[in-house]
C-alpha positions in Angstrom: 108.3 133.7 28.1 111.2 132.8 30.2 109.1 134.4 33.4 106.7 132.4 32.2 108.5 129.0 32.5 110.1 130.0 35.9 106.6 130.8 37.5 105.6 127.3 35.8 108.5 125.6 37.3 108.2 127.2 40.7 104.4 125.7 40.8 105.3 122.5 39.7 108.2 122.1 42.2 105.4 123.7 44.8 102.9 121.1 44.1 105.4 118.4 44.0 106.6 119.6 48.0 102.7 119.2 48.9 102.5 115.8 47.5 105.8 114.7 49.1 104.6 116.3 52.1 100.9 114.9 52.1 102.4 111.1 51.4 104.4 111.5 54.6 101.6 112.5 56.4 99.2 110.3 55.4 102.3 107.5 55.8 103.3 108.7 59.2 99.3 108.7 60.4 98.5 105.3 59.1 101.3 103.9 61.5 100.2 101.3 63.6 100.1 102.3 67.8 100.5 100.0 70.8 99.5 101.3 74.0 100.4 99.7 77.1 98.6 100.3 80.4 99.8 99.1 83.8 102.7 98.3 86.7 106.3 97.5 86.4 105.7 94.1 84.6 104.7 96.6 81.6 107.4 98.8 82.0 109.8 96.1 81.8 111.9 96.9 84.9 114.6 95.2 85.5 115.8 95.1 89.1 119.5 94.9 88.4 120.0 97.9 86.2 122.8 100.3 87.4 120.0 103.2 87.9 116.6 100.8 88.6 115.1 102.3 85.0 113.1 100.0 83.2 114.5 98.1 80.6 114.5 99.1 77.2 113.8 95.4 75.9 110.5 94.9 78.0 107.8 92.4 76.3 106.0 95.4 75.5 108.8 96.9 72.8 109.4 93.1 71.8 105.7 92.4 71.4 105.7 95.3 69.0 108.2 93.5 67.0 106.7 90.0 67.3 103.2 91.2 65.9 105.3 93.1 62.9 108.8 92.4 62.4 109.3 94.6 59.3 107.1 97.7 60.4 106.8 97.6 64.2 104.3 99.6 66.2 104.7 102.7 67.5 104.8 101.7 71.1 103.3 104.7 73.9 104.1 102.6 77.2 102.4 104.9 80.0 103.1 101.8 82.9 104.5 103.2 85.7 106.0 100.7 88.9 104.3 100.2 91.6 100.7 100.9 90.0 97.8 99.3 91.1 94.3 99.0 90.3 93.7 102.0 92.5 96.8 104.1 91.8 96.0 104.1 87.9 92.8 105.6 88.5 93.2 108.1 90.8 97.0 109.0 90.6 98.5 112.2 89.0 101.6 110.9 87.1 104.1 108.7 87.8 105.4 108.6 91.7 104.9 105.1 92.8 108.2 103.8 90.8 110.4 103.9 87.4 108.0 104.4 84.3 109.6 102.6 80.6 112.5 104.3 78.9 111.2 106.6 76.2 107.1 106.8 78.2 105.2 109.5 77.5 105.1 111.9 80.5 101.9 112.7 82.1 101.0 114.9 85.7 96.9 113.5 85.3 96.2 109.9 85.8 98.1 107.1 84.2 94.2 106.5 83.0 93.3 109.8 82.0 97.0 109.8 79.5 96.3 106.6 77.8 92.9 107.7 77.6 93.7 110.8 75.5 96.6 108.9 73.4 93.8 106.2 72.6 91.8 108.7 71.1 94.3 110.9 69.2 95.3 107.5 67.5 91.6 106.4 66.9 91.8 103.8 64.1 95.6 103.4 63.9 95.8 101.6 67.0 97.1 97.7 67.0 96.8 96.9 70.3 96.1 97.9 74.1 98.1 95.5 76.5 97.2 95.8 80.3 99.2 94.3 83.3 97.7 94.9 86.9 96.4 93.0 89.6 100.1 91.8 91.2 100.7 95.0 93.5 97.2 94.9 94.7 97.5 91.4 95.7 100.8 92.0 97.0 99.6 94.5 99.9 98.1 91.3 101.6 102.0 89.6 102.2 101.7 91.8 105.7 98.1 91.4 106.9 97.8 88.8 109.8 95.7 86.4 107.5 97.0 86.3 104.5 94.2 83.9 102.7 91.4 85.8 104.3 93.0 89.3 102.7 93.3 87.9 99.2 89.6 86.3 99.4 88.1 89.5 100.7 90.0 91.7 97.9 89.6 89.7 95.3 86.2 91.0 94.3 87.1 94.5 94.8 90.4 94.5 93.0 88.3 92.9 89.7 85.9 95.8 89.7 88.5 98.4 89.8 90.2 96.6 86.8 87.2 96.4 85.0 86.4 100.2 85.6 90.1 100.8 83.9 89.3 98.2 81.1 85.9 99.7 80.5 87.3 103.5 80.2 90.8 101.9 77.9 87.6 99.9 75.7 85.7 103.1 75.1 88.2 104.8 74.3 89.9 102.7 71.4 86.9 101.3 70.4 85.1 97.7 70.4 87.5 96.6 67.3 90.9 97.6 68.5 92.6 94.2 70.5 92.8 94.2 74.3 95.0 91.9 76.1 96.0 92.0 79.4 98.2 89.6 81.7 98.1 86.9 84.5 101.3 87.0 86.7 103.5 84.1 87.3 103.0 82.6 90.5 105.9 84.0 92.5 104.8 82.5 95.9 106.1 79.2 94.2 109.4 80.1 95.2 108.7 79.0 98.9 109.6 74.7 97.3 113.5 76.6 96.7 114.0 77.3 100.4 116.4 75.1 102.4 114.8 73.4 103.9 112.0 73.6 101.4 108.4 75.2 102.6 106.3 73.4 100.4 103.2 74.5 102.3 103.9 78.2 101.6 104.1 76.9 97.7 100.9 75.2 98.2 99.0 78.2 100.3 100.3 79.9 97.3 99.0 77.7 94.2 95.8 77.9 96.5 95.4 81.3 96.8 96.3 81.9 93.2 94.0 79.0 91.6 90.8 80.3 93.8 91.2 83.9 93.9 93.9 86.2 92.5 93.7 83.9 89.0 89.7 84.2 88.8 89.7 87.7 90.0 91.7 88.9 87.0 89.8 87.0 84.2 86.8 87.7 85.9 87.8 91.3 85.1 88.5 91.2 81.3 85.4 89.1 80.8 83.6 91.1 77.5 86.6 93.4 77.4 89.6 92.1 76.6 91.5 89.1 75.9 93.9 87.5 78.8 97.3 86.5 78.3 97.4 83.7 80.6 101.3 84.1 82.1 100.0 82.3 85.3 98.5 78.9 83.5 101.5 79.2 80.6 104.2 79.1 83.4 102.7 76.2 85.4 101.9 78.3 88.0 98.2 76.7 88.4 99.8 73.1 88.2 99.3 70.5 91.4 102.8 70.3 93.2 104.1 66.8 94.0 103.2 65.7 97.2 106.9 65.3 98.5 109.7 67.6 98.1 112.5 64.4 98.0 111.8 64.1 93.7 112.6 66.2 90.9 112.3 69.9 91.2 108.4 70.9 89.6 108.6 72.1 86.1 106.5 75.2 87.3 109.7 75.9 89.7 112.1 75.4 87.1 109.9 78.1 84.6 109.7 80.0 87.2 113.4 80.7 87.9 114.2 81.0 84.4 111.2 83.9 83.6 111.4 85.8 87.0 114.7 87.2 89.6 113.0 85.3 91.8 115.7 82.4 92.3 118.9 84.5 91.9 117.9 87.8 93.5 114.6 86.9 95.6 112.7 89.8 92.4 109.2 88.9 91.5 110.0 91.0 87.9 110.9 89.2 84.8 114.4 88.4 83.2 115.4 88.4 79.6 114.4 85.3 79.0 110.6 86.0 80.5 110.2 89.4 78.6 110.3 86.9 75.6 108.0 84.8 77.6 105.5 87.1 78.2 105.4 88.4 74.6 105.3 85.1 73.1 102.2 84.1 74.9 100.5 87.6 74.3 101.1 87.1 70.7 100.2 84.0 70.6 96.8 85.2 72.4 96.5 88.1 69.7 97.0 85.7 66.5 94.0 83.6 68.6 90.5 83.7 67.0 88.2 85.1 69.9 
């Protein structure tokens, strides 16, 4: 009889270690996933860390935080610096710059990765959050004409986009929220110089409102959803004809959300990692 109890005992305590066991798992898989696809902007670098790493308070780890305070996503941030349009696609791993502290490692394509992670978390994911488009632009600051570069690669830059929003939409499915970003218009910065160059300000609010702008929401047409950075920021705004007034609100957002005043770095401070995640949020909690 006693045998009998023991072997009883030893079942029960057996069955109760898979039930445990089964509620973790089926706890642990139901977690919510945020992805994150894209350049330094996603990784959150900051350009006055000791080492150059990315920070570990990006708007990617505080959106996660933002969309669920109590029970934040599990965030897989495969953005590495220095990607582009081009680079994403057709890169193996991460060798253009600093990828986000705690990213997944990956020798294929930054692509290919959040391809497979997409998939592995099929119908736990809460969100895909994309930021490219800046370094492609960027490669025009050294061509001869500047405004002829950025009109002619405009086009070409939205249809590689596309072709990484396409394979990131198949992947997660047509239900799972994609967002990606607009950049603040850096090129604004020109109205700070001494004396100020407000036509390099205008060339850029130009440049930015007919092509680059377009180009990227062009791009996430039927895809995704679009984070508007640019437009939040004042960085489509008409600049005041004379440079003897106040300082432009857009200049004044500008220094506070980007290095670009204090250390002449087109990445985000502190205070615009919140920026950025507030208006993705705010974009996510919008009907579409």
């Amino acid at each position: 009889m006693r045998v009998k109890l023991l072997l009883l005992a030893s079942l029960m305590a057996l069955a109760g270690f898979f039930v445990v066991h089964a509620t973790a798992h089926r706890q642990a898989s139901s977690s919510q996933v945020l992805i994150a696809v894209g350049d330094s902007y996603a990784a959150g670098y900051q350009p006055n860390d000791p080492v150059g790493s990315a920070s570990v308070h990006g708007f990617v780890d505080r959106l996660a935080v933002m969309l669920n305070n109590r029970h934040p996503a599990t965030v897989l941030n495969f953005a590495c610096g220095g990607a582009t349009t081009e680079t994403v696609l057709s890169t193996p791993g991460c060798t253009t710059g600093a990828q986000a502290n705690n990213a997944p490692s990956y020798s294929g394509t930054q692509i290919d990765a959040a391809v497979e992670a997409l998939r592995a978390h099929r119908g736990h994911l809460r969100a895909i959050v994309v930021a490219l488009g800046i370094n492609d632009f960027a490669r025009c600051a050294g061509a001869p004409k500047i405004d002829q570069c950025v009109e002619q690669s405009a086009p070409k830059i939205s249809e590689r986009l596309r072709l990484v929003l396409r394979r990131l939409r198949q992947a997660g499915g047509p239900s799972v929220p994609m967002v990606g970003i607009t950049y603040p218009n850096v090129g604004l910065i020109g109205w700070k110089a001494t004396p100020p160059n407000r036509a390099q300000a205008e060339t850029s609010l130009e440049l930015t409102a007919r092509f680059a702008h377009p180009a990227i929401l062009a791009a996430y047409r039927g895809l995704g959803l679009v984070a508007d950075v640019t437009k939040a920021s004042g960085g489509l705004q008409p600049l005041p004809t004379s440079t003897n007034g106040p300082e432009p609100k857009a200049i004044t957002t500008l220094c506070e959300i980007t290095w670009m005043c204090r250390q002449g770095d087109l990445h985000l401070t502190p205070k615009g990692q919140d920026f950025v995640a507030k208006v993705i949020a705010a974009r996510l909690n919008q009907k579409p």
